[in-house]
C-alpha positions in Angstrom: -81.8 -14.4 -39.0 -80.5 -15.0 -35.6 -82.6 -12.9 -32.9 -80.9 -12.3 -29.4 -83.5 -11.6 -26.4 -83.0 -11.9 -22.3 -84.0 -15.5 -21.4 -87.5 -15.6 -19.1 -88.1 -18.5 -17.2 -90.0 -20.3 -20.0 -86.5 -20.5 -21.3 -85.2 -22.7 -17.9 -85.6 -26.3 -19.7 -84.3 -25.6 -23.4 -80.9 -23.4 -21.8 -80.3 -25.7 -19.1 -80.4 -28.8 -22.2 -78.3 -26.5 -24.4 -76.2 -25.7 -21.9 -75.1 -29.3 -20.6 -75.1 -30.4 -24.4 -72.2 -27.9 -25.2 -70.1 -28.6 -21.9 -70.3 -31.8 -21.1 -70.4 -35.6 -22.5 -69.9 -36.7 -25.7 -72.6 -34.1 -27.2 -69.5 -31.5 -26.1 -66.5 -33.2 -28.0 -69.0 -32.6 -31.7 -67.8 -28.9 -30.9 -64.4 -27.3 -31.4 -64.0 -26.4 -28.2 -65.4 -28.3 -24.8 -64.7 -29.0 -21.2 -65.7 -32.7 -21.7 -62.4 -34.1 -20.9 -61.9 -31.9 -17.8 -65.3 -32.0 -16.1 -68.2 -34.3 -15.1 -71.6 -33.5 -13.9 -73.4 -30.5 -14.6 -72.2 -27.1 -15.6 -74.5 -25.4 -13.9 -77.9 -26.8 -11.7 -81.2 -25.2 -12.8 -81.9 -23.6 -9.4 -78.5 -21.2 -10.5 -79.7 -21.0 -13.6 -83.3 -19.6 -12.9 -81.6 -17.2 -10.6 -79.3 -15.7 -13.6 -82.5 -15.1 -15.5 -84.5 -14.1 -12.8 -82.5 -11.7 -10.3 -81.7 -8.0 -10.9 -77.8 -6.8 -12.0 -77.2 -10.1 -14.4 -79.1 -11.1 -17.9 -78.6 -14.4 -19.6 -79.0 -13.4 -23.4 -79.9 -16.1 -25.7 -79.6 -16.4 -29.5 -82.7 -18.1 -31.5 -82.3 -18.8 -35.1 -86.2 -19.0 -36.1 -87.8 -21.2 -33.6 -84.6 -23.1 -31.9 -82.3 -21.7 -29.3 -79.0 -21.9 -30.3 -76.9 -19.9 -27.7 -76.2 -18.1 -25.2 -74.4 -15.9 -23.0 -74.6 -14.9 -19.0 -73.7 -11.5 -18.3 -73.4 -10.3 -14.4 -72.9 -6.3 -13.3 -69.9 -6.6 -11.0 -70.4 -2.7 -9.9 -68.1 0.1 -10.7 -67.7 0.1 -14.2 -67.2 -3.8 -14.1 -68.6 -6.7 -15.7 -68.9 -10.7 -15.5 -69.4 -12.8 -18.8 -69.8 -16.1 -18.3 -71.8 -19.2 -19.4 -70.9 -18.3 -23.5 -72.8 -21.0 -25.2 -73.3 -22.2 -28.7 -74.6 -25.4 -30.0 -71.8 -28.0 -31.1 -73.1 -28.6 -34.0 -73.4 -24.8 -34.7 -70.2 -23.8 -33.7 -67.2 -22.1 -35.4 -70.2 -20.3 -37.4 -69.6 -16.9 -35.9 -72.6 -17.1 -33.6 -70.0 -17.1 -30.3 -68.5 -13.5 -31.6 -72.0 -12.0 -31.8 -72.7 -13.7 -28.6 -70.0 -11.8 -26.7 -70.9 -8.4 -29.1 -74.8 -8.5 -27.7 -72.8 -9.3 -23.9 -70.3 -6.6 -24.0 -73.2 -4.5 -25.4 -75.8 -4.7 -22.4 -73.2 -4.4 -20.3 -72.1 -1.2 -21.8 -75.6 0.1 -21.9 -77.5 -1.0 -19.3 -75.1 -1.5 -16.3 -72.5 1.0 -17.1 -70.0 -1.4 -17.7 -65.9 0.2 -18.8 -64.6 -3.3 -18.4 -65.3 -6.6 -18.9 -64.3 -9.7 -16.8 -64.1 -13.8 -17.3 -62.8 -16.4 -16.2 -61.1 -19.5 -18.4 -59.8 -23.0 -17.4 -56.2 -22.8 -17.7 -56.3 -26.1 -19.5 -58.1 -24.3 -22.2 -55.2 -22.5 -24.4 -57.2 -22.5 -27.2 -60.3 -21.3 -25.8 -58.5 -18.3 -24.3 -56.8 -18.1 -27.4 -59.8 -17.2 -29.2 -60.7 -15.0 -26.1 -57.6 -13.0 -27.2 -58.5 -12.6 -30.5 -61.6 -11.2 -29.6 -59.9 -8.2 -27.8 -59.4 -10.3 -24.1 -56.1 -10.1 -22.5 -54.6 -12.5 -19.5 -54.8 -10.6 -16.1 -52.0 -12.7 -14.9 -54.5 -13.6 -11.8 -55.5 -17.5 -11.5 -58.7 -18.0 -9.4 -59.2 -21.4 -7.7 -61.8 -24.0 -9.1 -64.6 -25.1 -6.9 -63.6 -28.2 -6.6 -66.0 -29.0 -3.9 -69.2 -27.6 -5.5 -71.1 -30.2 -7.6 -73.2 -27.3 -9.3 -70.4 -26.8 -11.1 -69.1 -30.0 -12.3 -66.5 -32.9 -10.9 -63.2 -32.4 -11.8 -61.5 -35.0 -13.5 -58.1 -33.4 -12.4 -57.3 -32.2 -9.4 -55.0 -29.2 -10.9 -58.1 -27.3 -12.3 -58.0 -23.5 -11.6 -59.5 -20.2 -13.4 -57.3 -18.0 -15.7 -58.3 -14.1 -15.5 -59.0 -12.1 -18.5 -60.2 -9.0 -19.0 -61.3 -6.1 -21.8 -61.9 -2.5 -21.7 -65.7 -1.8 -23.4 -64.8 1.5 -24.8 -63.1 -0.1 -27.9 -63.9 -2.9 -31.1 -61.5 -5.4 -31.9 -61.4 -6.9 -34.9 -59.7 -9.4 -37.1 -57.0 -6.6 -38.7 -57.9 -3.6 -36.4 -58.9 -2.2 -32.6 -61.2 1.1 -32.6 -60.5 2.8 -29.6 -61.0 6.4 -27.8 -58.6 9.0 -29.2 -56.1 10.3 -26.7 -53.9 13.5 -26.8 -50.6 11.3 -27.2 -52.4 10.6 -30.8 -51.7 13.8 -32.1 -48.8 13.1 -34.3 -50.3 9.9 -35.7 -53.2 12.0 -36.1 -52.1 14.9 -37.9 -49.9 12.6 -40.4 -53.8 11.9 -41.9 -55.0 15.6 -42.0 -52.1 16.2 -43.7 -52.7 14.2 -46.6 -54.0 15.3 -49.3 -55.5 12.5 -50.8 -57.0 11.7 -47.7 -58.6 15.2 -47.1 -59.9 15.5 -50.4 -63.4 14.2 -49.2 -63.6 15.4 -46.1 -65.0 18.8 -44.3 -62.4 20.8 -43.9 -58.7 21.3 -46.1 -55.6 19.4 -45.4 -54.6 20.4 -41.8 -51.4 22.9 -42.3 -50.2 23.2 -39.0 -50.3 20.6 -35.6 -52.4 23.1 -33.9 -55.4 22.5 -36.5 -55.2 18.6 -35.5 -54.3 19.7 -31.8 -57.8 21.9 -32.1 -59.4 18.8 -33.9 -58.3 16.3 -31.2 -59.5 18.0 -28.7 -62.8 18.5 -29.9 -63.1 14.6 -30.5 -62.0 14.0 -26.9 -64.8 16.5 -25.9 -67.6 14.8 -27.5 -66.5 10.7 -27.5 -68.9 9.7 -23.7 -71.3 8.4 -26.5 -68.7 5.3 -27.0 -69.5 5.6 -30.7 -66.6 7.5 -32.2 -63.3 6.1 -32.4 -59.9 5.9 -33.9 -58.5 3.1 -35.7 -55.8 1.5 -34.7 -53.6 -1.2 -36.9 -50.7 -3.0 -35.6 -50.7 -0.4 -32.7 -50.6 2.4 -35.0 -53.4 5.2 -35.5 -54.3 5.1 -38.9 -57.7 6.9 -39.2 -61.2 7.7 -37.6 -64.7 5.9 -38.0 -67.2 6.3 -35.8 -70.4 9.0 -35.0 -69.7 12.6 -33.9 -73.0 13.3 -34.2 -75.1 10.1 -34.6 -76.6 8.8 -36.4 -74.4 10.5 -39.3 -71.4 8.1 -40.3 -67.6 9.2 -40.8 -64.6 8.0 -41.8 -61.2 8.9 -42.8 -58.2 6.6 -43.5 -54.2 7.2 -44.3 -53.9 6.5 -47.8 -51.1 4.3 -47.1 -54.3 1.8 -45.6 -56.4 1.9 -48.4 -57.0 -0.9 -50.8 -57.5 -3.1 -48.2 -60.6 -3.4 -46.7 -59.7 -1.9 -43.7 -62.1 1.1 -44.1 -65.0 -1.3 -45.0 -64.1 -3.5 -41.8 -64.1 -0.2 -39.5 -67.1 1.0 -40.6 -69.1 -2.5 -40.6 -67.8 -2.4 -36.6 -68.7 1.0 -36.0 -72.1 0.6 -37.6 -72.7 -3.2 -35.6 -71.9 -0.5 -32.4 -74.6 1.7 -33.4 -77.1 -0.6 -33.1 -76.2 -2.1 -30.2 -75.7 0.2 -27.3 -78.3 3.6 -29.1 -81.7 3.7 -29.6 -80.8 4.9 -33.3 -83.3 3.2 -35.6 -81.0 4.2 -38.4 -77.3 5.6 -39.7 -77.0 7.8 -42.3 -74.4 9.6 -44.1 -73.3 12.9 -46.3 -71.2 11.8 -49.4 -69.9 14.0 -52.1 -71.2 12.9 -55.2 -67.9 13.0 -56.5 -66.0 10.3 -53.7 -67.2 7.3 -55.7 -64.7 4.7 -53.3 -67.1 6.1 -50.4 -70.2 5.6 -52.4 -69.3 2.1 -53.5 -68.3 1.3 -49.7 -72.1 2.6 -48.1 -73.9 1.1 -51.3 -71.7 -2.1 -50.9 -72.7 -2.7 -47.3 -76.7 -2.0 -48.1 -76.8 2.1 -47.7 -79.7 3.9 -50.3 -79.3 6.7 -51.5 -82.0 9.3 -50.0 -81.5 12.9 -51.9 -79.4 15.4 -52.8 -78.6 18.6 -52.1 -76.4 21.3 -53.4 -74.2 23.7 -52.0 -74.0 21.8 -48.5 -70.2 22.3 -47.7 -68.0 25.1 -48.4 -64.3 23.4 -47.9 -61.4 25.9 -48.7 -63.6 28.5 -50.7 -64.9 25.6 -52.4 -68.7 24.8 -52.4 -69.1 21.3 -52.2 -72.4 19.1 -53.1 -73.9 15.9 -51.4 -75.6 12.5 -51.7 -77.6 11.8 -49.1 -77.6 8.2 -47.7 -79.4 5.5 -45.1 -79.8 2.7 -44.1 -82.5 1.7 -41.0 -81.8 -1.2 -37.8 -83.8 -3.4 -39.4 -82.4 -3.7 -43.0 -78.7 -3.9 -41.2 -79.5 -6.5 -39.3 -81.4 -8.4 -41.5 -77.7 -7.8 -44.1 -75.9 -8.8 -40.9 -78.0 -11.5 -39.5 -77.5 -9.7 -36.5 
């Protein structure tokens, strides 16, 4: 299992190694991605690097898979609701493994948590298209701004061009992106996208209340979601910039979810809630999620007992939906199992 910790100094030797190994040199072209053909010298001198670890407002975060450090990340509180990553680093001969998207995950994450951090900032060489390609994919969009390289500054490398310069990119922390979806905040101009899910029936069937009848139940609904959504765990999910659902914690640590029919089948509901259960963990103090399942809604029971959920009681009467009285499974699972499913 990969562990992810702020570096000490202890750490100076092995990052400063790691780092240079991953930017520069031949040990740089064994990954799929490197700055070996663009840049000599160092990528960063150890006297910068101790003060990363050492000074208040940044963290460098590194990743150790049992005893060897394989990554890292650099992460610098840029004030108002801004954020610097920099420095993302994963050994060549680990790379393309995942370990760089759990990097930036555990990056966005401090920032969100512990410097208050709406937005997050990097640079990119512009020679690198596929590097800010990935960048993209990750949820990152081009600011249009270009920064000047310091050319002159041999803490940060030689150029072996004289056209170098930075590409701006930039990412708002209050939402997940993943490979299909984004998970965002829900906004009043959602209601109609919104209220074509209450209406469902099939989609209602499982859930706490009946199939919305008029736009003023969802209005009533949205507006209760907006109210409550500061803990940046409750979202709605977003497909091909079309609001499809909700997954997320209303009230954490308790787990829901709700999809359009016309979404299901697909593994979308299963990749929402592994994001929304990664966020959980990573910006609360939660040491578990749980969930309230009707024993009927076998799809949702296969989903939680799929992704490592155990079943913890049972309880009658719990819900009355419509006149109804509904029962429920009740369900968990604690930080430590999901990370150890996770490799977190």
């Amino acid at each position: 299992m990969t562990e992810f910790r702020p570096a000490t100094p202890d750490d100076l030797e092995a990052l400063h190694a790691l780092v240079h190994a991953a930017y520069r040199g031949d040990s740089a072209r064994r990954g799929w991605t490197h700055e070996a053909d663009l840049l000599d010298g160092s990528r960063i001198d150890r006297g910068s690097l101790l003060s990363a670890i050492s000074l208040p407002g940044q963290v460098v975060l590194v990743a150790f898979h049992g005893e060897a450090l394989s990554g890292c990340v650099h992460v610098t509180d840029r004030g108002e609701g801004l954020a610097y990553l920099g420095m993302l680093t994963v050994d060549p001969v680990l790379q393309a493994k995942g370990l760089g998207r759990r990097l930036i995950a555990a990056a966005e994450a401090h920032a969100f948590r512990h410097f208050d951090a709406r937005r997050m900032e990097m640079t990119v060489i512009v020679h690198r298209s596929e590097l800010i390609a990935w960048y993209q994919r990750r949820g990152y969009q081009l600011t249009g701004e270009t920064r000047p390289f310091p050319a002159t500054d041999p803490r940060f490398g030689l150029p072996r061009r004289d056209d170098l310069a930075f590409a701006v990119l930039e990412k708002p922390l209050d939402r997940i992106v993943t490979d299909r979806l984004v998970l965002r905040p829900a906004r009043m101009d959602d209601l109609h996208a919104l209220h074509a899910v209450f209406t469902r029936p099939e989609a209602m069937t499982w859930w706490s209340s009946p199939p919305h009848e008029t736009l003023e139940q969802t209005r009533a609904w949205l507006d209760s979601m907006i109210a409550h959504q500061h803990s940046g765990l409750d979202f709605l999910i977003e497909r091909d910039g079309q609001v499809i659902g909700k997954a997320g914690f209303w009230r954490a640590p308790e787990i829901g979810y709700i999809l359009h029919p016309d979404h299901w089948g697909q593994g979308l509901g299963r990749e929402a809630v592994v994001a929304v259960l990664d966020r959980l963990f990573a910006i609360s103090d939660h040491d578990k999620a749980t969930a309230d399942v009707d024993p009927d809604n076998t799809a949702s029971i296969r989903l939680l007992e799929g992704l490592g959920f155990r079943r913890t009681g049972f309880a009658e009467r719990t819900w009355n939906v419509g006149g109804e009285w509904k029962n429920s499974y009740f369900y968990a699972i604690s930080r430590g199992e999901w990370q150890a499913r996770t490799g977190a």
